[in-house]
C-alpha positions as CSV (number, residue, x, y, z in Angstrom):
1,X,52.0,-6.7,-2.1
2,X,51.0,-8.7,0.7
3,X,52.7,-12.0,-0.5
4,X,55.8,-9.8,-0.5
5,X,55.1,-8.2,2.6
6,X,54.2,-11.4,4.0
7,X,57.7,-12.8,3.2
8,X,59.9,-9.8,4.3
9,X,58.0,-10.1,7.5
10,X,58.2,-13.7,8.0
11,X,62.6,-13.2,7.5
12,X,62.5,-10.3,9.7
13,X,60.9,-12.5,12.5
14,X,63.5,-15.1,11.9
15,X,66.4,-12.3,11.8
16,X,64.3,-10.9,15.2
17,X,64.5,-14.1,16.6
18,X,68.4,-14.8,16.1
19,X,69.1,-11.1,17.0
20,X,67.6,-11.8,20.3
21,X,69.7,-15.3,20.7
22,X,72.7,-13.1,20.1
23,X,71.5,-10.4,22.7
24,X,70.4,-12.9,25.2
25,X,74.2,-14.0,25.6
26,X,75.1,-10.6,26.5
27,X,74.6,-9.1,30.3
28,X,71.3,-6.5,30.3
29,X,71.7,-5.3,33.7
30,X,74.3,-5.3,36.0
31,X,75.3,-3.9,39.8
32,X,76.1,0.2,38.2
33,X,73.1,0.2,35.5
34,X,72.4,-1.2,31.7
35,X,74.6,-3.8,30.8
36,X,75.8,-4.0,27.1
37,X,73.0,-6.5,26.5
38,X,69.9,-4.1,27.0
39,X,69.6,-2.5,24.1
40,X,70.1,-5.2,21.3
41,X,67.4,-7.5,23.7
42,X,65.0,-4.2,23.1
43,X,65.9,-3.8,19.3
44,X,65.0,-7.7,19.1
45,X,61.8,-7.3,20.8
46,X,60.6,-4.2,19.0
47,X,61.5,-5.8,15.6
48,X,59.8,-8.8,16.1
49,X,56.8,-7.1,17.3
50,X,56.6,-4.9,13.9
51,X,57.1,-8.2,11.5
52,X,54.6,-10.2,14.0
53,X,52.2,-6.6,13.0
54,X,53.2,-6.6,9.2
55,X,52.9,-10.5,9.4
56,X,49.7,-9.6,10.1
57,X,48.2,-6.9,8.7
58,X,50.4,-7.1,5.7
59,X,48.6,-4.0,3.7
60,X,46.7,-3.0,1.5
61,X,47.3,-5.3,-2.2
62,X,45.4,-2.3,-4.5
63,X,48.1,0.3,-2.8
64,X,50.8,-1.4,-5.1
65,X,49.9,-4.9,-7.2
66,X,52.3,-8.1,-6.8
67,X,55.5,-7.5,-7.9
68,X,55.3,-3.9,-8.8
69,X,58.2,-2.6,-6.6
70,X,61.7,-3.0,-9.2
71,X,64.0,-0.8,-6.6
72,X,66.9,-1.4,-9.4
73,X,64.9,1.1,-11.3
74,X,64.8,3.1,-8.6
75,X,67.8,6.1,-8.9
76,X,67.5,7.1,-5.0
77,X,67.7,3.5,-4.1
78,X,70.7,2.8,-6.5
79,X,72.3,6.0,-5.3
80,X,72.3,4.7,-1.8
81,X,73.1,1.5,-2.0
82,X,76.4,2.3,-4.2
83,X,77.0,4.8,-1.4
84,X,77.0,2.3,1.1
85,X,79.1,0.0,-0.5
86,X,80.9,2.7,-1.1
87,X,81.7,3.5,2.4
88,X,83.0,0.0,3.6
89,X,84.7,-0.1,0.7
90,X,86.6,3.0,1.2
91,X,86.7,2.9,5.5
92,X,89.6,0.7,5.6
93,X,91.9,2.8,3.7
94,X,90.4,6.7,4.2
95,X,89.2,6.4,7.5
96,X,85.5,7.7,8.3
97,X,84.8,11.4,7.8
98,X,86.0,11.0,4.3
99,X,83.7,8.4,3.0
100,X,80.8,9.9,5.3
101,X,81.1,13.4,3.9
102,X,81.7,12.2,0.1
103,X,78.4,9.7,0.1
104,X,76.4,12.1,2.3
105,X,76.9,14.6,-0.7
106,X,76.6,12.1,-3.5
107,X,72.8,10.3,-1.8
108,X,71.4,14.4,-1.3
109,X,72.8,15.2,-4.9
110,X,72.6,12.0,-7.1
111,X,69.5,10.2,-4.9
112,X,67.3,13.2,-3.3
113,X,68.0,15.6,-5.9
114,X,68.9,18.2,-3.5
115,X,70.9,21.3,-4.9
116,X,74.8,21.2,-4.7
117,X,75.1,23.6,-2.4
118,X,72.5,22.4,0.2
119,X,74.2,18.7,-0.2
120,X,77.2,19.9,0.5
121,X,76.0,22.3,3.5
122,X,74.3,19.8,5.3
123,X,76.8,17.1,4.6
124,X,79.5,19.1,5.9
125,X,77.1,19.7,9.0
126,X,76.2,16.2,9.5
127,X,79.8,15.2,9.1
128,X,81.0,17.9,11.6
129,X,78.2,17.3,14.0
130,X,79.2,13.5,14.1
131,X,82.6,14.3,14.7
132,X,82.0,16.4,17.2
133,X,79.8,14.1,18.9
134,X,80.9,11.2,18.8
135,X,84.8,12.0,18.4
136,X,85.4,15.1,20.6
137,X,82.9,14.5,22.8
138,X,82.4,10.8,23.7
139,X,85.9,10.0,22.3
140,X,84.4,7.6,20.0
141,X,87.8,6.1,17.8
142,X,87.5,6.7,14.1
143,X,89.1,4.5,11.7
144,X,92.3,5.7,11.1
145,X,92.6,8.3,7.5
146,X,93.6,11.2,6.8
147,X,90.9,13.2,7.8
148,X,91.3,11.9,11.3
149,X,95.1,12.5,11.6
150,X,94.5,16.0,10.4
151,X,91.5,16.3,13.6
152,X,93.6,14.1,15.9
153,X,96.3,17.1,15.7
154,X,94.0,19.7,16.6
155,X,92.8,17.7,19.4
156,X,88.8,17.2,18.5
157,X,89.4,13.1,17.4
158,X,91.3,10.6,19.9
159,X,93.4,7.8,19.0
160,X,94.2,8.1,14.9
């Protein structure tokens, strides 16, 4: 494992150090408070502080041998990932709480092994909870679907 974890850690001090190339470009603070730049400068830093740690203390090699973790074999991994893809896939056309709400049931269901009816429970929670968050109260804009038209005309999303 530590090759492996050597590697990973190596790329995600490279991806740490672009991120922060990107971030530098944007303002961190300005005359009223944080700019939009502070927080992607911090995400940098803090990411390339934990691959500089896993860079060097990469683990433990008896915890799991060399080229022992197959995540294709692995159903929770496969279940999220096709979620995920999933989701962009589907954004465009049916908007946001759609997609959310279907792959938030289908990773508890198909990847956690959770029951149906606590999948759907908390995915409806989560889903609400975002939308009321983020939609109602921040007036976050959704990607346009049908979902959102249906919330838009009760008032609780802005702008579908």
């Amino acid at each position: 494992m530590t090759r492996t974890a050597r590697c990973v850690a190596l790329g995600g001090v490279i991806f740490a150090i672009l991120a922060w190339r990107e971030a530098a470009k944007l303002e961190s603070w300005g005359w009223d408070g944080p700019g939009p730049g502070l927080l992607p400068q911090v995400l940098a830093v803090l990411m390339g502080i934990l691959a500089l740690a896993v860079l060097a203390w990469p683990g433990d090699p008896t915890t799991e041998p060399e080229g022992g973790a197959r995540p294709w074999a692995n159903r929770t991994f496969l279940t999220y990932g096709i979620a995920m893809l999933g989701i962009a896939l589907a954004l465009p056309w049916l908007g946001f709480v759609a997609p959310m709400l279907v792959a938030t049931i289908a990773m508890l269901r198909f990847g956690e092994g959770t029951s149906w009816r606590e999948a759907l429970l908390y995915g409806l929670l989560l889903t609400a909870g975002i939308v009321l968050i983020f939609g109602t109260a921040l007036g976050v804009p959704f990607p346009s679907g049908i979902a959102e038209r249906a919330l838009y005309s009760l008032g609780l999303v802005r702008g579908a």
